[in-house]
C-alpha positions as a printed NumPy array, in Angstrom:
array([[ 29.491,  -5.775,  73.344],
       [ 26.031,  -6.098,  72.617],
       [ 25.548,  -2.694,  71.328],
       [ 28.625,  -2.964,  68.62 ],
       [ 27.006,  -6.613,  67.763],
       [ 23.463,  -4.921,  66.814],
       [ 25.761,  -2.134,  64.991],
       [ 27.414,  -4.903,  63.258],
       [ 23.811,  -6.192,  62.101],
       [ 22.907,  -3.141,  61.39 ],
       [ 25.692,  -2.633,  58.991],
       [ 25.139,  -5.835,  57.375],
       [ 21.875,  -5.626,  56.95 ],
       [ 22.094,  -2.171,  55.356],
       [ 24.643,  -3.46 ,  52.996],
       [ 22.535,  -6.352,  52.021],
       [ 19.488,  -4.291,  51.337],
       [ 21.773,  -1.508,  49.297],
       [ 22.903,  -4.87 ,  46.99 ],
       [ 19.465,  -5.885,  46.988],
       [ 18.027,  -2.425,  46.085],
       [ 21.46 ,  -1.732,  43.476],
       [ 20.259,  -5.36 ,  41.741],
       [ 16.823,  -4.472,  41.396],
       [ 17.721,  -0.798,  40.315],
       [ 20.183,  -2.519,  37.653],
       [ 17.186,  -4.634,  36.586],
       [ 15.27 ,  -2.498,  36.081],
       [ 17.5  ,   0.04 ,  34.169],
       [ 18.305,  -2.905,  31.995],
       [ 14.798,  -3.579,  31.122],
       [ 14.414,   0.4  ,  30.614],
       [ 17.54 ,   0.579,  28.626],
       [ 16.406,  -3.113,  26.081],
       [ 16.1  ,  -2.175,  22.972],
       [ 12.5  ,  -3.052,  21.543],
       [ 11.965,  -6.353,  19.253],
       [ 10.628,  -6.031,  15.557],
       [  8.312,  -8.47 ,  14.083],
       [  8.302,  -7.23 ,   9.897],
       [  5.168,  -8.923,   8.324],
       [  4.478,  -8.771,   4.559],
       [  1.46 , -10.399,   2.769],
       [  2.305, -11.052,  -0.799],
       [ -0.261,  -9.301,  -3.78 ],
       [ -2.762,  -8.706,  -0.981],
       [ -5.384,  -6.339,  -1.82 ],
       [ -5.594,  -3.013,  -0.445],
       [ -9.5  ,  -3.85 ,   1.14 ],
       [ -8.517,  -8.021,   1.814],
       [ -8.273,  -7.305,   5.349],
       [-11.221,  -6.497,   7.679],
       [-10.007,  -3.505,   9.14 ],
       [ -9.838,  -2.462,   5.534],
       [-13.432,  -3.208,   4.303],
       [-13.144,  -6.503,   3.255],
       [-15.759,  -9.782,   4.433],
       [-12.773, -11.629,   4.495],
       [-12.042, -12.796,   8.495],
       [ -8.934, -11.512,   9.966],
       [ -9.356, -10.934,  13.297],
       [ -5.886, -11.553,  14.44 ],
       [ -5.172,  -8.926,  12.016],
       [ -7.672,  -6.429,  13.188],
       [ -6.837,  -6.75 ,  16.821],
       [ -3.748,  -5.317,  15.846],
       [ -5.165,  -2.607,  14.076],
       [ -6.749,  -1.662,  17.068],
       [ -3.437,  -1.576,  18.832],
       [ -1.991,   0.455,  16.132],
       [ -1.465,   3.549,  13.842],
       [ -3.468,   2.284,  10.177],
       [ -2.577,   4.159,   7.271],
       [ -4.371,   4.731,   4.536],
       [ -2.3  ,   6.532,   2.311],
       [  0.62 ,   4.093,   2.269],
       [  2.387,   3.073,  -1.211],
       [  4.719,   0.51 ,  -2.506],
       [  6.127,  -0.499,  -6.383],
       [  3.632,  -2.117,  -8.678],
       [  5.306,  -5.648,  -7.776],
       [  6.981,  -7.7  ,  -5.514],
       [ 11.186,  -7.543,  -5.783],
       [ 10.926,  -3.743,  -6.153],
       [  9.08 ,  -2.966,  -3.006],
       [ 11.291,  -5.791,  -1.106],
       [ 13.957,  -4.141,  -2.005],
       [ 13.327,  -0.958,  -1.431],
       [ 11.597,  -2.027,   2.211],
       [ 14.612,  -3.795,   3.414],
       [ 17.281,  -1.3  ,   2.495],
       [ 15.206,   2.683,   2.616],
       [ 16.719,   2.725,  -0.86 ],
       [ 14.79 ,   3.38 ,  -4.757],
       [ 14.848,   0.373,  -6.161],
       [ 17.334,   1.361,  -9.257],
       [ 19.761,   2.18 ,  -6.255],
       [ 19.258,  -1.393,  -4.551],
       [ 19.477,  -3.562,  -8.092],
       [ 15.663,  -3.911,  -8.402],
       [ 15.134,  -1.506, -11.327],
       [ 13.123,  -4.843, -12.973],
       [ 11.979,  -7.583, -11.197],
       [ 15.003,  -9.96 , -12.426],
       [ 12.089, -12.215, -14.565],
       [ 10.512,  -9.516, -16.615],
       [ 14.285,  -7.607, -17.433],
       [ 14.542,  -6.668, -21.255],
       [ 17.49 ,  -6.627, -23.16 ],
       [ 17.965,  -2.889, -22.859],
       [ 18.373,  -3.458, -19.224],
       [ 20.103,  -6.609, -18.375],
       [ 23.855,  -5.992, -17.23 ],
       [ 22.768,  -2.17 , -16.55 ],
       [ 23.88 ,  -0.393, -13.271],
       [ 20.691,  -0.914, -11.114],
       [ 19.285,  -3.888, -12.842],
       [ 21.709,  -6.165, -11.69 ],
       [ 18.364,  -8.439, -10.321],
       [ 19.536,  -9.106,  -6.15 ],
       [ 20.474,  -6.499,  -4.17 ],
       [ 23.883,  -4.966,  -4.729],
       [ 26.665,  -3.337,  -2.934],
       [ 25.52 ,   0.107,  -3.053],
       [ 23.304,  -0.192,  -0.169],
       [ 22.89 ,  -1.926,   3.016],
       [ 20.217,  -3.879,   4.456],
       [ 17.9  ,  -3.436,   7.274],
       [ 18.826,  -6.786,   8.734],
       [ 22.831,  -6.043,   8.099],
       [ 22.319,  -2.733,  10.309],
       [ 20.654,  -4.424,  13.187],
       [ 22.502,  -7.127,  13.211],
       [ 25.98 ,  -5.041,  13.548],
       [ 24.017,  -3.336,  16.427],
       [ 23.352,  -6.712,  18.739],
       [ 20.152,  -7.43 ,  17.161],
       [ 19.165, -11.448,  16.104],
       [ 18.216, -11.329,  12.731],
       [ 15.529, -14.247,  11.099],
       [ 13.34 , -14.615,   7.979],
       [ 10.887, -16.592,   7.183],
       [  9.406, -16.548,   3.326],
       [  9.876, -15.066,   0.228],
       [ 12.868, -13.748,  -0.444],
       [ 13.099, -12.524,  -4.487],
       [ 16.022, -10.085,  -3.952],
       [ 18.197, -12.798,  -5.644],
       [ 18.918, -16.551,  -5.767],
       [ 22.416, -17.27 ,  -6.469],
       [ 25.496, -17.604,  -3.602],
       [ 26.438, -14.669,  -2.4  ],
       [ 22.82 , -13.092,  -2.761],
       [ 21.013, -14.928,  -0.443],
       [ 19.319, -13.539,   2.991],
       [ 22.004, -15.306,   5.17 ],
       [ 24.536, -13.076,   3.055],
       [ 22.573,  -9.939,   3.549],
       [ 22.409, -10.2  ,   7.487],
       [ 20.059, -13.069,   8.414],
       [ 21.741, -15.289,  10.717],
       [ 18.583, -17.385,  10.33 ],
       [ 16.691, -18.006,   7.443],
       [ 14.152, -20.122,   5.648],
       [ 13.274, -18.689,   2.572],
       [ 11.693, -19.551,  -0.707],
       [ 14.076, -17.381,  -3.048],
       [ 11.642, -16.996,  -6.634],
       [  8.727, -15.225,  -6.388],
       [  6.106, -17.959,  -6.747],
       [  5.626, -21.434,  -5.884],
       [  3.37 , -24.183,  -4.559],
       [  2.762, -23.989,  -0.677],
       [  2.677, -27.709,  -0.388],
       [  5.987, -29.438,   0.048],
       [  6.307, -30.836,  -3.909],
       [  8.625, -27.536,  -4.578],
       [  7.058, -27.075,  -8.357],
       [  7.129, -23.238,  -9.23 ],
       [  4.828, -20.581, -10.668],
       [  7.093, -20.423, -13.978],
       [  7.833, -22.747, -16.815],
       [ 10.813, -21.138, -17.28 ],
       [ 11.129, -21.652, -13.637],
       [  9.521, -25.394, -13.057],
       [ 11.281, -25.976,  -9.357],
       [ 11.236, -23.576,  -7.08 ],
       [ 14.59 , -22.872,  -5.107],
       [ 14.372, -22.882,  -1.396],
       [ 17.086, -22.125,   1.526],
       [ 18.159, -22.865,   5.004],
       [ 20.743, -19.988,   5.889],
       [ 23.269, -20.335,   3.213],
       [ 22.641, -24.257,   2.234],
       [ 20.237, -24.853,  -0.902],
       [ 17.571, -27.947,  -0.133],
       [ 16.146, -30.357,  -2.629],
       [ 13.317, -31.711,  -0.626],
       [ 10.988, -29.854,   1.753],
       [  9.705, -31.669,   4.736],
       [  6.36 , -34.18 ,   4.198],
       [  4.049, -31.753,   5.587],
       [  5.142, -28.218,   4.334],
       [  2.683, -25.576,   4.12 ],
       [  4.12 , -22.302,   2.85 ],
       [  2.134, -20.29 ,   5.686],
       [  2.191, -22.26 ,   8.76 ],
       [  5.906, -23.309,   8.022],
       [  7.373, -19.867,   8.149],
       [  5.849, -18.835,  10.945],
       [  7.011, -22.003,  12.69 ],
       [ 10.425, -21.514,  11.418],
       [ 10.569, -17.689,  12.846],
       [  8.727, -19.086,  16.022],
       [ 11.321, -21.504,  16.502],
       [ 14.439, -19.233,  15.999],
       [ 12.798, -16.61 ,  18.815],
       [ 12.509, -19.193,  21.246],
       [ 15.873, -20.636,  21.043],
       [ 17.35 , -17.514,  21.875],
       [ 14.89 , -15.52 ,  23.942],
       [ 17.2  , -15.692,  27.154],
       [ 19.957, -14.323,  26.15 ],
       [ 18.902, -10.395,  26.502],
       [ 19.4  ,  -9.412,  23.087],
       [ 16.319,  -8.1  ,  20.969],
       [ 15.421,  -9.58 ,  17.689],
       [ 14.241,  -8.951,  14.233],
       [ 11.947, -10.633,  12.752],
       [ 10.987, -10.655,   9.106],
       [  7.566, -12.762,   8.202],
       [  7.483, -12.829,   4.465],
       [  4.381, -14.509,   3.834],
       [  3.856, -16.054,   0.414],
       [ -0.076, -15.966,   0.993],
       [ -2.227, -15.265,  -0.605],
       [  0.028, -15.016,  -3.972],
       [ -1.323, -17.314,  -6.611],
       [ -0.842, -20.587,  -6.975],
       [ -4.274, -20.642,  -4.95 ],
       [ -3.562, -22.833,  -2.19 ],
       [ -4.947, -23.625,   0.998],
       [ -6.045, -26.582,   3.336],
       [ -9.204, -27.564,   5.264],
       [-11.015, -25.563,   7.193],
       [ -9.748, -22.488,   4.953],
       [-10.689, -23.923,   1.7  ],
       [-14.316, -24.454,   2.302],
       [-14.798, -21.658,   4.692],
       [-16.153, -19.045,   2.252],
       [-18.139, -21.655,   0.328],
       [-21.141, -19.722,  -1.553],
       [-19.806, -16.085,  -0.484],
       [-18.889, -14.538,  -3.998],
       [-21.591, -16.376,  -5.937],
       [-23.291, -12.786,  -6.591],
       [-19.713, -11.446,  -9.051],
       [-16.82 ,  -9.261,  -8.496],
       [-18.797,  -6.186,  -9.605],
       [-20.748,  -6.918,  -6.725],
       [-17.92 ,  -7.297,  -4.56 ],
       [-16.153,  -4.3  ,  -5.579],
       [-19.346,  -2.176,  -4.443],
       [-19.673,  -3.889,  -1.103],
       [-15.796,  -3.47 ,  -0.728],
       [-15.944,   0.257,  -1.538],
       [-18.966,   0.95 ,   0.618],
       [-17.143,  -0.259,   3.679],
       [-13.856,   1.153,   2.954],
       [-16.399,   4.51 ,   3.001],
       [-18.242,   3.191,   6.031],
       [-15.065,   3.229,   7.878],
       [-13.573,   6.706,   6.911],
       [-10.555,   5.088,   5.159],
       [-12.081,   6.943,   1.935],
       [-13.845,  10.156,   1.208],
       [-17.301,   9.562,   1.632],
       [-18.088,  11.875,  -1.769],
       [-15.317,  10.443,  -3.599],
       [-16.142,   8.961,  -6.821],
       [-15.095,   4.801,  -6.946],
       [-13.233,   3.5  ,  -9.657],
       [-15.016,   0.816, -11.81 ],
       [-14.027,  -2.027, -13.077],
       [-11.504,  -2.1  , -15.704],
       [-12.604,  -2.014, -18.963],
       [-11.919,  -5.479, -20.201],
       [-13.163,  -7.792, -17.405],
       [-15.487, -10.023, -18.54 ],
       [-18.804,  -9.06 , -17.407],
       [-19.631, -11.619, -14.931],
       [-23.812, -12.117, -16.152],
       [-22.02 , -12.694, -19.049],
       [-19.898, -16.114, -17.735],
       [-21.626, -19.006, -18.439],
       [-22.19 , -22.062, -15.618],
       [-18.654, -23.745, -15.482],
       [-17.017, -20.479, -15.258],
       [-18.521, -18.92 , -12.884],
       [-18.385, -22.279, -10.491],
       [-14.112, -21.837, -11.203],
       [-13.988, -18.449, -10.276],
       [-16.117, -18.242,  -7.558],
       [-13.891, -21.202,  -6.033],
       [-11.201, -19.237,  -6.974],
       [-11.806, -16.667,  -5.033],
       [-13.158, -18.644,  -1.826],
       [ -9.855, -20.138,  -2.075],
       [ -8.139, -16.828,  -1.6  ],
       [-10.138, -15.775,   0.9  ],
       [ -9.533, -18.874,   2.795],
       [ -5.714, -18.413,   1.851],
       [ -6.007, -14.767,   3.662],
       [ -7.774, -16.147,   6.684],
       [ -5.418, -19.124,   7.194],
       [ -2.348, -16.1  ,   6.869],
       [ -3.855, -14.363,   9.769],
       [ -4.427, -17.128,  12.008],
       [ -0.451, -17.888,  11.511],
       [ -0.275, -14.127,  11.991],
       [ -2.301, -14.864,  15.724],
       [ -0.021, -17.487,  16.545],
       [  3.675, -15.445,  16.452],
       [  1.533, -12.774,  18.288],
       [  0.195, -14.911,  20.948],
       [  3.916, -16.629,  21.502],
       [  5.641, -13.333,  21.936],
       [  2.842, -12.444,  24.724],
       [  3.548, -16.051,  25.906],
       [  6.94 , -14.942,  26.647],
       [  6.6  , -11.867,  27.585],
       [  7.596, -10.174,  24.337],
       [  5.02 ,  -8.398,  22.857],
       [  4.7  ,  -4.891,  24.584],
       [  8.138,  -4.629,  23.551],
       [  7.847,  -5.567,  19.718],
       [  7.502,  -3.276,  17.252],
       [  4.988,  -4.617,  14.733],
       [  4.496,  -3.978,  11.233],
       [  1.839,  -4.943,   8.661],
       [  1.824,  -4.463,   5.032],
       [  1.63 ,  -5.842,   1.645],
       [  4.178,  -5.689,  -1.357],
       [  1.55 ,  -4.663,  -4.005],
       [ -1.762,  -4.487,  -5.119],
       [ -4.166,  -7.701,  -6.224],
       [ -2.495,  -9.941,  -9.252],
       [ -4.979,  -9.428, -12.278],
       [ -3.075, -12.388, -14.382],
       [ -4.654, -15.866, -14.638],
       [ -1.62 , -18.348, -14.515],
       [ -1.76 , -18.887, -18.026],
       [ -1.305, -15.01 , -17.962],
       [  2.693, -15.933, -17.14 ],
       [  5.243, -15.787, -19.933],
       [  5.879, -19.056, -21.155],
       [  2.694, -21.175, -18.944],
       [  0.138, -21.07 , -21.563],
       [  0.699, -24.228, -23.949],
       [  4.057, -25.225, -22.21 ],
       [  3.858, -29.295, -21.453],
       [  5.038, -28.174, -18.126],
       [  1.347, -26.155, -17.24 ],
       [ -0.44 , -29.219, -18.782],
       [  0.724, -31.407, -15.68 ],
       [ -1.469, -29.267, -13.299],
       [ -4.865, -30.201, -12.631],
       [ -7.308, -27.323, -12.485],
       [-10.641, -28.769, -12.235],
       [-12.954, -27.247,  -9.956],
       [-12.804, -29.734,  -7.291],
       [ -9.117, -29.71 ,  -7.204],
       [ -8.265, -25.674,  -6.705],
       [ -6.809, -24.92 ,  -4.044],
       [ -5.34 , -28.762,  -3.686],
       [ -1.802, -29.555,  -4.207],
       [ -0.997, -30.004,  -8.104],
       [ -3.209, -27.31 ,  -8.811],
       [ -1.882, -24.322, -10.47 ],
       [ -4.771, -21.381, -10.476],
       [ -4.342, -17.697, -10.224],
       [ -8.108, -15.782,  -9.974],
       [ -7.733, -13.104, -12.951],
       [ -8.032,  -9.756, -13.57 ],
       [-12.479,  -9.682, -12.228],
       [-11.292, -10.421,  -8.527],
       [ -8.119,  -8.291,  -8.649],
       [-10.632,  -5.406,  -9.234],
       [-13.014,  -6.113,  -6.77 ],
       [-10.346,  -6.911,  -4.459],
       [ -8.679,  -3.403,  -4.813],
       [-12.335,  -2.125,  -3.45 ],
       [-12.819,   1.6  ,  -4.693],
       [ -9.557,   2.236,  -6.366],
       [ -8.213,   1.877,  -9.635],
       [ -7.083,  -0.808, -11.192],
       [ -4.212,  -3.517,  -9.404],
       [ -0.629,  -4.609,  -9.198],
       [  1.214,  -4.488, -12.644],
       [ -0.171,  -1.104, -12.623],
       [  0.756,   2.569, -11.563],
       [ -2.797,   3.09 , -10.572],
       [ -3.747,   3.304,  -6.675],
       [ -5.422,  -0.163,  -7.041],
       [ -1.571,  -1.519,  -7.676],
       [  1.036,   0.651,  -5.818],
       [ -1.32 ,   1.679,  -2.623],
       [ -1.118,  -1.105,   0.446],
       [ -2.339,  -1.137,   3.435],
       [  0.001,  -0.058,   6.393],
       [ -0.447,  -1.326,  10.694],
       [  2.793,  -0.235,  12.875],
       [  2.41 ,  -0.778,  16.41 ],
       [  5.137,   0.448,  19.058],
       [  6.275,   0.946,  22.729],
       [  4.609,   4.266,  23.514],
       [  2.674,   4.902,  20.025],
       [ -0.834,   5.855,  20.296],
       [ -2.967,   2.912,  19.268],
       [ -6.189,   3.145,  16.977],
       [ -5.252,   5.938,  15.425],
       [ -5.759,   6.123,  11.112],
       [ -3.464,   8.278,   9.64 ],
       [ -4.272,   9.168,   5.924],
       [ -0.613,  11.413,   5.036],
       [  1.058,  10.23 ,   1.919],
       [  4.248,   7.49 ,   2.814],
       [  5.962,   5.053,   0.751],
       [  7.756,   2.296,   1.195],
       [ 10.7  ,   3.043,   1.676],
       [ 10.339,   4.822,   4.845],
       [  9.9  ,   1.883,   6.502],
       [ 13.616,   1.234,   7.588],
       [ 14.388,   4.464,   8.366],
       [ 11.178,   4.343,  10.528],
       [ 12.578,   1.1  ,  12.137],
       [ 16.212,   2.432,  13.083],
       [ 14.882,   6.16 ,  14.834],
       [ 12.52 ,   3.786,  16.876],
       [ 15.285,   1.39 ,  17.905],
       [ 18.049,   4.584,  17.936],
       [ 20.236,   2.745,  16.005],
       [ 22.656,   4.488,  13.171],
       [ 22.646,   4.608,   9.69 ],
       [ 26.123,   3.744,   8.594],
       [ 28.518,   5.635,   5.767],
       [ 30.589,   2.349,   5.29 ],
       [ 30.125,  -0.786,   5.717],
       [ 32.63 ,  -3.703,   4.676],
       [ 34.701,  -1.111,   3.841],
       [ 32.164,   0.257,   1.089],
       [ 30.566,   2.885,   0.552],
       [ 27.036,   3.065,   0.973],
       [ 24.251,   5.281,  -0.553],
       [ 22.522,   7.317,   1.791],
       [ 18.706,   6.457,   2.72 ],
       [ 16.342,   8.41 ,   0.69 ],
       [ 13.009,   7.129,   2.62 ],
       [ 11.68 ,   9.51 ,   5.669],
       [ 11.129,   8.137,   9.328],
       [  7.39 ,   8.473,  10.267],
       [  7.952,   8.367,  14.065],
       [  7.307,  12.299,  14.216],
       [  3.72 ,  11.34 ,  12.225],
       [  2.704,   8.213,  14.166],
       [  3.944,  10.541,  17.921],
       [  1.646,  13.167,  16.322],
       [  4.372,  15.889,  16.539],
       [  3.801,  16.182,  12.843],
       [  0.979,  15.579,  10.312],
       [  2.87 ,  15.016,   7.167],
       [  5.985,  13.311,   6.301],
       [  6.241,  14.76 ,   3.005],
       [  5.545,  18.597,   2.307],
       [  2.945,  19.224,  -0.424],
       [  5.711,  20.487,  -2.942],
       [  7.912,  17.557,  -2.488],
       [  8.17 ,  14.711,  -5.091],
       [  8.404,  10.589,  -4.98 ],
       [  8.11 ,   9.075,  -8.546],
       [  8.516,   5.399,  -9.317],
       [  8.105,   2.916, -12.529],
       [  7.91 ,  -0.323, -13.736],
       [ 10.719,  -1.606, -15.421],
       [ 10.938,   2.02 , -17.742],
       [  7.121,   1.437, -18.516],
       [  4.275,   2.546, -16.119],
       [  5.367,   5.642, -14.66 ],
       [  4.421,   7.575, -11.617],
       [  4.975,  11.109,  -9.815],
       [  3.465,  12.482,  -6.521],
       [  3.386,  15.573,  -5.151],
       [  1.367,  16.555,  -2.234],
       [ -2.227,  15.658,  -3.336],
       [ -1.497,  15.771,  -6.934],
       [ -0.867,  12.501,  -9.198],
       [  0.462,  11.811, -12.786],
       [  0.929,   8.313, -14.14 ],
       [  1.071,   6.625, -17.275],
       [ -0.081,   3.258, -17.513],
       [  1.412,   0.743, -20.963],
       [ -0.946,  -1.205, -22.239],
       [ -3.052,  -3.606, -21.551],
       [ -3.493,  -2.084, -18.766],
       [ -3.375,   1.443, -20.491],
       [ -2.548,   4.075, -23.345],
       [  0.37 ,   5.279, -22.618],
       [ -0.607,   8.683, -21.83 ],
       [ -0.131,  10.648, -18.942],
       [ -2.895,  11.204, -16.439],
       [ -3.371,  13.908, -13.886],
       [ -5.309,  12.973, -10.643],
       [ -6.07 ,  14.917,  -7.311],
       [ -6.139,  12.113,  -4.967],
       [ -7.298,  14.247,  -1.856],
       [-10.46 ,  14.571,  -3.402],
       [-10.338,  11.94 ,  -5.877],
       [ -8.385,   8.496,  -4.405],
       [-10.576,   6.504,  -7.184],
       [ -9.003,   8.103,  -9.995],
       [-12.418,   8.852, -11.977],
       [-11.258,  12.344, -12.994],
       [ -8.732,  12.829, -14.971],
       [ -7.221,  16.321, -15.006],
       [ -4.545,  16.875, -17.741],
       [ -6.575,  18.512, -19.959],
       [ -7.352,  21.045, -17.177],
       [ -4.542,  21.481, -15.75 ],
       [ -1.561,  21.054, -18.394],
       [  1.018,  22.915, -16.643],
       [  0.598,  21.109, -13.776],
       [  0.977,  17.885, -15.791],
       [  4.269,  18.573, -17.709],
       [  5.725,  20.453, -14.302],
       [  5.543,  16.374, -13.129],
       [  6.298,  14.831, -16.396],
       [  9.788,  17.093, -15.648],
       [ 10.499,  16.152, -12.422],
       [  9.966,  12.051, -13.391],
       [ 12.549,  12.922, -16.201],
       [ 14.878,  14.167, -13.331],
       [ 14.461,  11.292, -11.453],
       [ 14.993,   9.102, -14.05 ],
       [ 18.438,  10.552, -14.623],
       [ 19.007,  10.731, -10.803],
       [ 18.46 ,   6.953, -10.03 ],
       [ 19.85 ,   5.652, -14.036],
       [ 16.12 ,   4.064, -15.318],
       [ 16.807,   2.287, -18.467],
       [ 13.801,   2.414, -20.496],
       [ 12.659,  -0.71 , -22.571],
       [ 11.392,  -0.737, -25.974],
       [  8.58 ,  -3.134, -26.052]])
């Protein structure tokens, strides 16, 4: 009797520890099997040396940590400005496919009601959030939007379930909603699909959005699905805006001049391999005021100006060290995929610069005294010296097709990537998404709401950043881009041609070999003509592929 008892123990004992060992097996499987998280973080006209992993005084360190724990790029490009990168980021789409052809303020009448140029994102393609969201994923923004601002265009209709989003591209960062336009005097802001008129006491653009995205993690962190997170910073996109400690924290820094801080910038960008050490650096473009040449008063605005900034940049990566340290908080972070980047290059325009500001009774409400930059009911934008320096050694800045305004700097980090590692192949932007679904092995759909949709044409750069490969495009393939049917641009391998409108140029096509040259100093199309017109082709090509509509003025 005693013997079958202990048998009977035995038996239930072993059963017990086979649940106990099947649970912990089914656990663990389940943790195995989770997809990963993605936390998508864009600064808005940031600079391609603003952050200190790039060269730049500026403090990030939030920022740089996570450069150490990831792959930096230094070859990474975008459009010339903001809706046309944003819409080619969040769909792996051109931007003529997506609707963006124009941003939907600067359209001309050539283009307006044109396939392409519709100004929000249309139904030829599909969204990054749309995608993940079909495939279990939580789906939140925070920030800028400016992929349309009407019903039916908004992020909660193109797969956010949550979203907080200002929908123009500009605005004040305090809570007293008055935009960056005359034409467009208050800005529009959204809670998932419900328009607000008032913006809570203390709003601040930067902190609030991260709050917002924050707050939408945590509510739903137990429930074992993954999330994706889209940080759309409006910082540090003029209006110049920014509270204590940030606004007085570079106090006296850029009294010596852009010039000056263009060569400091371009040295360290050299100093830390992210350009050729014997390449040429671009100067300053040719009609910045000379800054000896300022007299008192002006120099005292801009050099606030650009303390302001800086503080603006500093404040964005503190924010940026807060979602990081909640998502270790909660266990989160190994298992978030994390990328950094910017929409475009450094904003040369003062914010008189804007069509329809200068003289308009709206602008004359603003107060722009010294004292009172950065300060709500300001309305200050640094010009076209610090867009320059900020760019470091490359050409020119956003608005442009030159390196200073379509080249951006680039941080992923990953489960199982290879961190501190600088990669220097050419990608663009719209690799990104493609990118996003290999790592998270979800599918590109053929339909969706019974639609078609157009096939990605972006790249995934998982082979590049696993180091199975070393390019993602092959030295005779082409990417080409524009700006609104003006500035044009064509890449192939090393190899470069643009042509720039004025003011910011002629006209007329330029050859550049960026492997040797990243500063466009050299300018090769007298050289090499063949070369020149062979790209000068293949942009016609692809203007016919993708429908460009080219304006007149």
């Amino acid at each position: 009797m005693k013997m079958k008892n202990l048998s009977l123990i035995k038996l239930v004992i072993c059963a017990i520890s086979s649940v106990i060992f099947s649970c912990e097996n089914d656990s663990k499987n389940l943790m195995e099997s989770k997809k990963p998280n993605i936390l998508l973080v864009v600064a808005d006209d940031l600079g391609w040396t603003d952050l200190g992993c790039y060269g730049s005084e500026i403090r990030t360190p939030n920022i740089d940590e996570l450069a150490n724990n990831s792959v930096l790029f230094t070859d990474f490009h975008v459009s010339q400005s903001c809706s046309p990168t944003r819409s080619m980021l969040l769909t792996g789409n051109d931007n003529h496919i997506a609707g963006m052809g124009n941003m939907a303020e600067l359209l001309t009448p050539e283009q307006k009601g044109k396939p392409g140029y519709e100004g929000y994102l249309n139904d030829r393609v599909i969204t990054l959030a749309e995608v993940l969201h079909n495939n279990g994923y939580h789906t939140y923004m925070g920030g800028k939007w400016h992929l349309g601002h009407d019903k039916g265009q908004l992020p909660f209709d193109r797969g956010f379930e949550n979203s907080y989003s200002l929908l123009y591209g500009g605005a004040s960062f305090w809570s007293d909603m008055s935009g960056a336009l005359a034409f467009q005097p208050v800005a529009k802001y959204v809670h998932n699909d419900e328009f607000l008129n008032e913006l809570p006491k203390d709003f601040y653009a930067t902190r609030s959005y991260t709050d917002y995205l924050i707050e939408s993690i945590r509510k739903n962190k137990d429930d074992g699905r993954p999330f994706f997170a889209y940080l759309a910073f409006t910082a540090p996109h003029d209006p110049l805006h920014v509270p204590e400690p940030w606004k007085s924290m570079y106090r006296g820094t850029y009294n010596d001049g852009y010039e000056s801080l263009k060569i400091k910038r371009a040295k360290a960008a050299k100093h830390l391999g992210l350009f050729p050490e014997e390449a040429s650096v671009s100067k300053m473009f040719a009609d910045t005021e000379v800054w000896e040449s300022l007299n008192t008063e002006r120099k005292k605005k801009e050099t606030k100006a650009m303390e302001v900034y800086a503080g603006m940049i500093s404040n964005m990566d503190y924010h940026y060290g807060r979602i990081e340290s909640f998502l270790k908080d909660i266990g989160e972070y190994e298992n978030t995929i994390i990328v950094f980047m910017s929409d475009n290059g450094p904003n040369p325009w003062f914010s008189e610069d804007y069509p329809g500001n200068e003289g308009s009774e709206w602008f004359s409400q603003f107060d722009n005294s010294i004292d009172n930059i950065g300060d709500p009911m300001s309305h200050y934008a640094y010009g076209i010296g610090w867009a320059g320096a900020c760019s470091g050694p490359l050409n020119l800045f956003k608005m442009s097709m030159a390196e200073g305004g379509i080249r951006s700097p680039l941080l992923i980090k990953a489960p199982g990537i290879e961190q501190s590692k600088q990669l220097d192949c050419f990608t663009y932007v719209w690799d990104i998404m493609p990118t996003i679904l290999d790592m998270t092995d979800v599918s590109y759909p053929d339909m969706y709401m019974q639609r078609e949709i157009e096939p990605m044409r972006g790249k995934s750069l998982l082979q590049v950043l696993t180091g199975k490969e070393t390019l993602v495009y092959k030295e005779d393939e082409l990417v080409c881009g524009d700006l609104g049917g003006n500035g044009l641009w064509v890449r192939q391998g090393g190899f470069k041609a643009m042509m720039n409108t004025p003011p910011y140029g002629d006209g007329k096509w330029q050859l550049y070999n960026l492997h040797n040259d990243p500063g466009e100093t050299n300018d090769l199309s007298d050289e090499m003509p063949e070369k020149l017109k062979k790209l000068q082709n293949a942009w016609d090509n692809y203007a016919k592929d993708v429908g460009v509509v080219m304006s007149d003025k």
